[in-house]
ZAFIPA-429222 format. One record per residue (C-alpha): x, y, z. Coordinates in nm, 4 decimals, decimal comma. Layout:
@c1 X | c2 Y | c3 Z
...
This chain:
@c1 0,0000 | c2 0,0000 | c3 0,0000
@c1 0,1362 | c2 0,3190 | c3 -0,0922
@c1 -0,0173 | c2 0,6315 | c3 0,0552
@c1 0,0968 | c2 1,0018 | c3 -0,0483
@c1 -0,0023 | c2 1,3617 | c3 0,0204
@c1 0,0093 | c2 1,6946 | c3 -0,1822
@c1 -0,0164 | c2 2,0205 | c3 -0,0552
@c1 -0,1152 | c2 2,2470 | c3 -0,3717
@c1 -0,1889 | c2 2,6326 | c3 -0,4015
@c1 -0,0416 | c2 2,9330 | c3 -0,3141
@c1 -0,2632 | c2 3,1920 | c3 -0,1193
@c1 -0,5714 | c2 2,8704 | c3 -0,1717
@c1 -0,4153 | c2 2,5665 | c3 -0,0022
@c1 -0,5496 | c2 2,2481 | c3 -0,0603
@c1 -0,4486 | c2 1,8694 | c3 0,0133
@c1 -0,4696 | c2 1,6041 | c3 -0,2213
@c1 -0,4480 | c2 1,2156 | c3 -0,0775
@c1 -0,3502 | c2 0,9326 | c3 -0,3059
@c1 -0,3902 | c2 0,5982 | c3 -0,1505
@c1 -0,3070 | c2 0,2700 | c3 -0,3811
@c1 -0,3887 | c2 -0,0739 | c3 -0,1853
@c1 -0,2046 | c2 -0,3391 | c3 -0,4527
@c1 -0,3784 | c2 -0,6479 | c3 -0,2365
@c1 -0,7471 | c2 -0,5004 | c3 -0,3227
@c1 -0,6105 | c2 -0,3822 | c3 -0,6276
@c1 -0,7838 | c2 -0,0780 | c3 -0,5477
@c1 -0,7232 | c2 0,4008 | c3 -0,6121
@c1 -0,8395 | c2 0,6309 | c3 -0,3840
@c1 -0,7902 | c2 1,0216 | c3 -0,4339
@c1 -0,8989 | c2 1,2221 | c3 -0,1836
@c1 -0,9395 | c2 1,6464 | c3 -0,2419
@c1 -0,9492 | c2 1,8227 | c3 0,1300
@c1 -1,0647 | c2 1,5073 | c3 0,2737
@c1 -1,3493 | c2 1,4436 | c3 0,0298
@c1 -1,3238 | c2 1,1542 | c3 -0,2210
@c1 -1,3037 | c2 1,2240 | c3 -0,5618
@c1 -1,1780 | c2 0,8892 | c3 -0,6895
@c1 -1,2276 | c2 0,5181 | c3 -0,5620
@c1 -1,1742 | c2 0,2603 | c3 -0,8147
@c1 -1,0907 | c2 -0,0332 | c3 -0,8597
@c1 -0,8076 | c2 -0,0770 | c3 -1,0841
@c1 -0,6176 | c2 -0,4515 | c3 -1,1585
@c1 -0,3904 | c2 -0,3380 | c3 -1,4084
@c1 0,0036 | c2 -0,2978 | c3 -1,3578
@c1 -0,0072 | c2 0,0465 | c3 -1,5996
@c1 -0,0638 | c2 0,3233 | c3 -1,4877
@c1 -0,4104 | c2 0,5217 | c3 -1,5344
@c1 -0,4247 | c2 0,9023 | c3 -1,5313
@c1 -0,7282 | c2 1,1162 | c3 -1,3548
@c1 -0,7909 | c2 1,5513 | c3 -1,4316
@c1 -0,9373 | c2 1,7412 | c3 -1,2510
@c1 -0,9278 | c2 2,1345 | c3 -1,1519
@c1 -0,8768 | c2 2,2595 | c3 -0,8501
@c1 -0,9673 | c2 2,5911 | c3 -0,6819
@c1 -1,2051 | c2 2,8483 | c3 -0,6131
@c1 -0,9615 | c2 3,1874 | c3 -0,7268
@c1 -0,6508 | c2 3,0213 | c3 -0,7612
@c1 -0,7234 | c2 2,7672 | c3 -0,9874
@c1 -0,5233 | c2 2,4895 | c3 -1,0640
@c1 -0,5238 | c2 2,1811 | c3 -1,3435
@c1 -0,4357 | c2 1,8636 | c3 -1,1999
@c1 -0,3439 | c2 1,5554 | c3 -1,3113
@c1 -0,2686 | c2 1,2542 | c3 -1,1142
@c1 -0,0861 | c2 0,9338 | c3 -1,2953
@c1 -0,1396 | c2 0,5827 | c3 -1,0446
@c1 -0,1118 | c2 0,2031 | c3 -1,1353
@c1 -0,0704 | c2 -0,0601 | c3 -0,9107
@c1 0,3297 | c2 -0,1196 | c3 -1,0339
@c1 0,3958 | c2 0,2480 | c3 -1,0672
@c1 0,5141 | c2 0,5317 | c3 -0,8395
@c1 0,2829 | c2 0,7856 | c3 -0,7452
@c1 0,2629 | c2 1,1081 | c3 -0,9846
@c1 0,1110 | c2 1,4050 | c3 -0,9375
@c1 0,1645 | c2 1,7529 | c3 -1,1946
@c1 0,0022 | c2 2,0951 | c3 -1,1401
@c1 0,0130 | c2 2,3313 | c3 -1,4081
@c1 0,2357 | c2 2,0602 | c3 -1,5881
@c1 0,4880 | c2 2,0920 | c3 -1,2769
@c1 0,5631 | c2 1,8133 | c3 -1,0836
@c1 0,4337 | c2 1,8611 | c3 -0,7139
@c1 0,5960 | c2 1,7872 | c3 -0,4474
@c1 0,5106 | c2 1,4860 | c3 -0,1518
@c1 0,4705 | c2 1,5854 | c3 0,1820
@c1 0,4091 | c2 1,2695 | c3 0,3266
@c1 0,6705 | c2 0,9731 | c3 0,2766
@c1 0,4989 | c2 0,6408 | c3 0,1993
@c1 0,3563 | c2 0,4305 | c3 0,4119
C-alpha cells in the first residue's frame, strides 16, 4: 500500500491524498478530505485522472497511479511535491 499527500496552491491551499492498496487492487484520491476517486483498478499500468482545482486560484491537476507504478502528481504541468513519505 502506498499512501501520499500533496499540498497544492499558493494563497488557496489544498491537500490532495492518493492511496493505492495493490492487495485489493484498489485508487483512492482524496481532495481536502473528500473523495473524488475510488476505483478499482487490476492493471500494472498506470491510469491518469484531471481534474481542476480551486475556487480563485485555480489549478489543473493531473494525477498518474497504477498498481506497479510510483505515485505522480503535476500541477500546471509541474511536478508537485510529496509531503508525506509512503507508508
Amino acid at each position: 500500500m502506498a499512501k501520499k499527500k500533496f499540498e497544492i496552491g499558493e494563497k488557496e491551499k489544498h491537500l490532495i491524498e492518493v492511496d493505492t492498496n495493490l492487495l485489493w487492487k484498489t485508487i483512492k484520491i482524496k481532495l481536502d478530505g473528500r473523495t473524488v476517486a475510488d476505483e478499482f483498478y487490476p492493471l500494472p499500468s498506470a491510469k491518469k485522472f484531471h481534474f481542476d482545482v480551486g475556487d480563485n486560484e485555480q489549478h489543473k491537476v493531473e494525477i498518474s497511479v497504477g498498481m506497479l507504478s510510483p505515485i505522480k502528481l503535476l500541477v500546471d504541468s509541474k511536478p508537485a511535491k510529496n509531503i508525506d513519505s509512503n507508508r
